[in-house]
ROMARKE-364787 format. One record per atom (N, C-alpha, C): atom name; x, y, z; residue number from 1. Coordinates in Angstrom, 1 decimal. Example, Ala and Ser with C-alpha at 12.3 -4.5 7.8 and 13.67 -1.06 7.14 Angstrom:
<nodes>
("N" (13.2 -5.7 7.8) 1)
("CA" (12.3 -4.5 7.8) 1)
("C" (13.2 -3.3 7.8) 1)
("N" (12.8 -2.2 7.1) 2)
("CA" (13.7 -1.1 7.1) 2)
("C" (12.9 0.0 7.9) 2)
</nodes>
This chain:
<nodes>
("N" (-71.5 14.1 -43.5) 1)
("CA" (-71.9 13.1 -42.7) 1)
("C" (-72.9 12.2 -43.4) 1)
("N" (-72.9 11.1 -43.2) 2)
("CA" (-73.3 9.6 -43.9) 2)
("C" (-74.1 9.0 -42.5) 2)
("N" (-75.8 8.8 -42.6) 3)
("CA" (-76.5 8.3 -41.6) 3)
("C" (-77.1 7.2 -41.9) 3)
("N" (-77.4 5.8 -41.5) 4)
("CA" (-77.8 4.8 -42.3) 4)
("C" (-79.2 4.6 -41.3) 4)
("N" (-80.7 4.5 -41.7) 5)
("CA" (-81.8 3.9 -41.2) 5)
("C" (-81.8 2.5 -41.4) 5)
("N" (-82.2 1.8 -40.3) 6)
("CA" (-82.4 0.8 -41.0) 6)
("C" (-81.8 -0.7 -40.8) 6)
("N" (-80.4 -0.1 -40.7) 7)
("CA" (-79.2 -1.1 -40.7) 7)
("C" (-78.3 -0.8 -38.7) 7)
("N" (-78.1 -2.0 -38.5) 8)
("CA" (-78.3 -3.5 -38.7) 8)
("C" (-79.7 -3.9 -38.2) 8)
("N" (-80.5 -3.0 -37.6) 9)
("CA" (-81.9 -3.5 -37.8) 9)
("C" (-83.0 -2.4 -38.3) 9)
("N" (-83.6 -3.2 -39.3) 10)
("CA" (-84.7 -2.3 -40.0) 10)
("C" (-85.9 -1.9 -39.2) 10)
("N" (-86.6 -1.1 -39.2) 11)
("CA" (-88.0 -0.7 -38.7) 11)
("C" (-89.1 -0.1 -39.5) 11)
("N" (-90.0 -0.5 -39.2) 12)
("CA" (-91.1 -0.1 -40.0) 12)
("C" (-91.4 1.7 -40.5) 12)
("N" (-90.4 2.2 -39.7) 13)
("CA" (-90.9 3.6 -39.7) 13)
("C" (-89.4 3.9 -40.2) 13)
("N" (-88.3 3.6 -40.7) 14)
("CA" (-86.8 4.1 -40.8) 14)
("C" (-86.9 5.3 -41.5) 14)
("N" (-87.8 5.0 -42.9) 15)
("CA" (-87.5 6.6 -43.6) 15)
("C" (-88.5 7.7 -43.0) 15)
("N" (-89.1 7.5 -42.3) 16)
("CA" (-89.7 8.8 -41.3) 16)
("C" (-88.9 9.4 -40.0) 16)
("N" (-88.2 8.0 -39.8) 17)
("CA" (-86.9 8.7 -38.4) 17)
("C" (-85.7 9.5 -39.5) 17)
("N" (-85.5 9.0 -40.6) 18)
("CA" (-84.1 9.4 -41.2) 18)
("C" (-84.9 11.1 -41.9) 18)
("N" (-86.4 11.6 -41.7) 19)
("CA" (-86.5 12.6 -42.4) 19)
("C" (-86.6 13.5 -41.0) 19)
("N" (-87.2 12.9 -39.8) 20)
("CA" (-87.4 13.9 -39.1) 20)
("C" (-85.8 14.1 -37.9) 20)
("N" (-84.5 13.4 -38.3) 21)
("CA" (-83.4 12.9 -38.1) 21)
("C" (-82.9 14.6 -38.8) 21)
("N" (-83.5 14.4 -39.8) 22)
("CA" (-82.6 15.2 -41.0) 22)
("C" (-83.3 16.8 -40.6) 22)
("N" (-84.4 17.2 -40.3) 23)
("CA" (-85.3 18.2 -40.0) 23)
("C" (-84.8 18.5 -38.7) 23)
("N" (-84.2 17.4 -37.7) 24)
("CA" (-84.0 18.2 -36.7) 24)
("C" (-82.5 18.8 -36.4) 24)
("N" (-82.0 18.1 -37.9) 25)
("CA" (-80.7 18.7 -37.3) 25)
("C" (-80.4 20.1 -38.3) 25)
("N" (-81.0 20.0 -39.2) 26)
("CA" (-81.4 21.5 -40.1) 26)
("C" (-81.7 22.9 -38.9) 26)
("N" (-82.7 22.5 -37.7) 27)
("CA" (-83.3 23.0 -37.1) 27)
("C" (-81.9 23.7 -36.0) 27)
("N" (-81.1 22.4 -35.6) 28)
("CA" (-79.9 22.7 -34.9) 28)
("C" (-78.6 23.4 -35.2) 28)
("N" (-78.6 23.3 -36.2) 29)
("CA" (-77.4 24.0 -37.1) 29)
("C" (-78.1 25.3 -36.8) 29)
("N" (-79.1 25.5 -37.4) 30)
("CA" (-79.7 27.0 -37.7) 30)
("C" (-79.4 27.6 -36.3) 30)
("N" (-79.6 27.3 -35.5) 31)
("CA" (-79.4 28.3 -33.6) 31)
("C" (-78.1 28.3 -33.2) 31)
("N" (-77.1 27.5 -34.2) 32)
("CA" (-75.5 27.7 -33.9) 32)
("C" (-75.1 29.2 -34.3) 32)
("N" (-74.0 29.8 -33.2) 33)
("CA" (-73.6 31.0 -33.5) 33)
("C" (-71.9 30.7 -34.0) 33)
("N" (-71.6 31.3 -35.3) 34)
("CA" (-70.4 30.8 -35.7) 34)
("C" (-69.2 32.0 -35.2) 34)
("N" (-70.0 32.6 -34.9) 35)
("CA" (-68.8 33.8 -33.8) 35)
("C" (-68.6 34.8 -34.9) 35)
("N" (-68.5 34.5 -36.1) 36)
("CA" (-68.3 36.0 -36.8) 36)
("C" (-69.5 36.8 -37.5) 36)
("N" (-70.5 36.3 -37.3) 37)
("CA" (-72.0 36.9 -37.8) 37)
("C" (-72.4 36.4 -38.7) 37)
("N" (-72.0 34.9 -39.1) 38)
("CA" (-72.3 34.5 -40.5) 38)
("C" (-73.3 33.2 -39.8) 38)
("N" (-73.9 33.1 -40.3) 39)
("CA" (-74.9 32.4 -40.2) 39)
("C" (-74.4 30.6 -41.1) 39)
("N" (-75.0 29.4 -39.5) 40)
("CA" (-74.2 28.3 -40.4) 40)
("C" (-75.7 27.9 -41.4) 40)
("N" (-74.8 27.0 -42.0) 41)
("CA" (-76.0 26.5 -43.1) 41)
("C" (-76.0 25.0 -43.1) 41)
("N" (-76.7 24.1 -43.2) 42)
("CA" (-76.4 22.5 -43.9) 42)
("C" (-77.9 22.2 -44.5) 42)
("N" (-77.1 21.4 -45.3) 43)
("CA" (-79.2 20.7 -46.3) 43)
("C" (-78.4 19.2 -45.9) 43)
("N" (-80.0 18.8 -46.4) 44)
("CA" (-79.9 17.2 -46.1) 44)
("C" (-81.0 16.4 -47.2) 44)
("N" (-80.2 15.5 -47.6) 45)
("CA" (-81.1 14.9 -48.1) 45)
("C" (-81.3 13.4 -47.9) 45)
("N" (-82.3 12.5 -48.1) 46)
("CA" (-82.6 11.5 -48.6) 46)
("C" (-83.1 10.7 -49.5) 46)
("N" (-82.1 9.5 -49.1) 47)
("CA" (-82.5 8.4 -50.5) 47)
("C" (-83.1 7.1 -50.4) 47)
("N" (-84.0 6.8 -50.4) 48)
("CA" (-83.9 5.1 -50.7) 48)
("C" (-83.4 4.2 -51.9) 48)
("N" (-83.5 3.4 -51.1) 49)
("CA" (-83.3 2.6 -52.2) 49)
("C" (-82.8 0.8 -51.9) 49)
("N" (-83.1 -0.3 -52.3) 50)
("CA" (-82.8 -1.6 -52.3) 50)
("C" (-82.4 -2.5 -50.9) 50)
("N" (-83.0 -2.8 -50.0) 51)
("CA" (-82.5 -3.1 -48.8) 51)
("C" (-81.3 -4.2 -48.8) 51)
("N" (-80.3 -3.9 -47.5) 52)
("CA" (-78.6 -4.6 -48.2) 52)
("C" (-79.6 -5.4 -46.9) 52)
("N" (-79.0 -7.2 -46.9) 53)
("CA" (-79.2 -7.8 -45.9) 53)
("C" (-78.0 -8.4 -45.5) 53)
("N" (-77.1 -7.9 -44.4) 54)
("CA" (-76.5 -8.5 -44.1) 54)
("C" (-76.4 -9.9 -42.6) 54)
("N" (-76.5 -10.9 -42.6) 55)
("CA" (-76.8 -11.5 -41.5) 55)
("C" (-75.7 -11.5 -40.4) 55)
("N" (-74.4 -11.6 -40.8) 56)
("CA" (-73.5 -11.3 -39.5) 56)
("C" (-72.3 -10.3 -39.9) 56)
("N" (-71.7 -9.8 -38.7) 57)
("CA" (-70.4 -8.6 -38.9) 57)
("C" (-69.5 -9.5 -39.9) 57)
("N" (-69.4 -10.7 -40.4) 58)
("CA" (-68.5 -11.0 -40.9) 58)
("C" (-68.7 -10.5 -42.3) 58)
("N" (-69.8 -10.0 -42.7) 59)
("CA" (-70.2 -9.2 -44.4) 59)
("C" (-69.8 -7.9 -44.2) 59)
("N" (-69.5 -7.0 -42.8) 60)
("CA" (-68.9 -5.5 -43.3) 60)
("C" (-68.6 -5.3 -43.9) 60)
("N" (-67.1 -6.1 -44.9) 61)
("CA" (-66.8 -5.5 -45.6) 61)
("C" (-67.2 -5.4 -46.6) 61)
("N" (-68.2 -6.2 -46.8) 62)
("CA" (-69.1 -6.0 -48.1) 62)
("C" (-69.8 -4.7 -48.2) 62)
("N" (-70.5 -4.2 -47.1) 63)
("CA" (-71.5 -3.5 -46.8) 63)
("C" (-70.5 -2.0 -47.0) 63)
("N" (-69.2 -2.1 -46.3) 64)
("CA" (-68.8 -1.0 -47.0) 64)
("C" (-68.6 -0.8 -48.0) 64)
("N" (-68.0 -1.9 -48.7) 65)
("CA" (-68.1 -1.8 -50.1) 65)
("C" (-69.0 -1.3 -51.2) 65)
("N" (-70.7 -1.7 -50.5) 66)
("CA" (-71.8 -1.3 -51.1) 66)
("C" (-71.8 0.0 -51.0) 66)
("N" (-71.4 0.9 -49.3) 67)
("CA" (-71.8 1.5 -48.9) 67)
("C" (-71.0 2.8 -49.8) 67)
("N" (-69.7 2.4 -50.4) 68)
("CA" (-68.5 3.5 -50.8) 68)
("C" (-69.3 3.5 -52.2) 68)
("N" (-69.6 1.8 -53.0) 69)
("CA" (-70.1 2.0 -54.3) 69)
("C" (-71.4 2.9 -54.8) 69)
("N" (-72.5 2.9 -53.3) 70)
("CA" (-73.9 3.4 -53.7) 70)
("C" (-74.0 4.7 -53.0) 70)
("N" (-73.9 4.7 -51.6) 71)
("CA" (-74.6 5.4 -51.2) 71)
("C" (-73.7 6.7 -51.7) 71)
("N" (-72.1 7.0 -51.6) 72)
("CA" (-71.0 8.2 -51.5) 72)
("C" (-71.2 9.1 -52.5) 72)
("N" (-71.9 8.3 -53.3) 73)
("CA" (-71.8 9.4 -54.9) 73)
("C" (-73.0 10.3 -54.8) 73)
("N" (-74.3 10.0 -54.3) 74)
("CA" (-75.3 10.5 -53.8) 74)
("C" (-74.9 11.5 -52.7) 74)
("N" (-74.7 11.2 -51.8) 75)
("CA" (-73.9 11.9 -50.9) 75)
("C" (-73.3 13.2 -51.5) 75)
</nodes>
């Protein structure tokens, strides 16, 4: 899963929603029962990096394009 802060509107606090975003779903996975005794697992990480400004939906496909070029490899 691929989560974007930020976009299409930024906030002063994005990379603290996108860590405690990430912390609480670490938290939720953990109390899932996968039915055979195995315990689930997920990590998460975060990145910053270079704010995309897009002004209207007509740039999508730019932004995916940014989005497959930058963010997926990280990912």
């Amino acid at each position: 899963m691929l989560a974007y802060f930020g976009y299409p509107r930024a906030h002063d606090d994005d990379a603290e929603r996108a860590v405690r975003a990430g912390m609480t779903l670490v938290r939720a996975i953990a109390k899932l029962d996968s039915g055979t005794g195995e315990r689930w697992r997920v990590r998460v990480g975060v990145a910053t990096g270079s704010p995309i400004a897009l002004p209207t939906c007509r740039f999508r496909q730019k932004f995916d394009e940014h989005v497959r070029d930058k963010a997926h490899p990280l990912a």
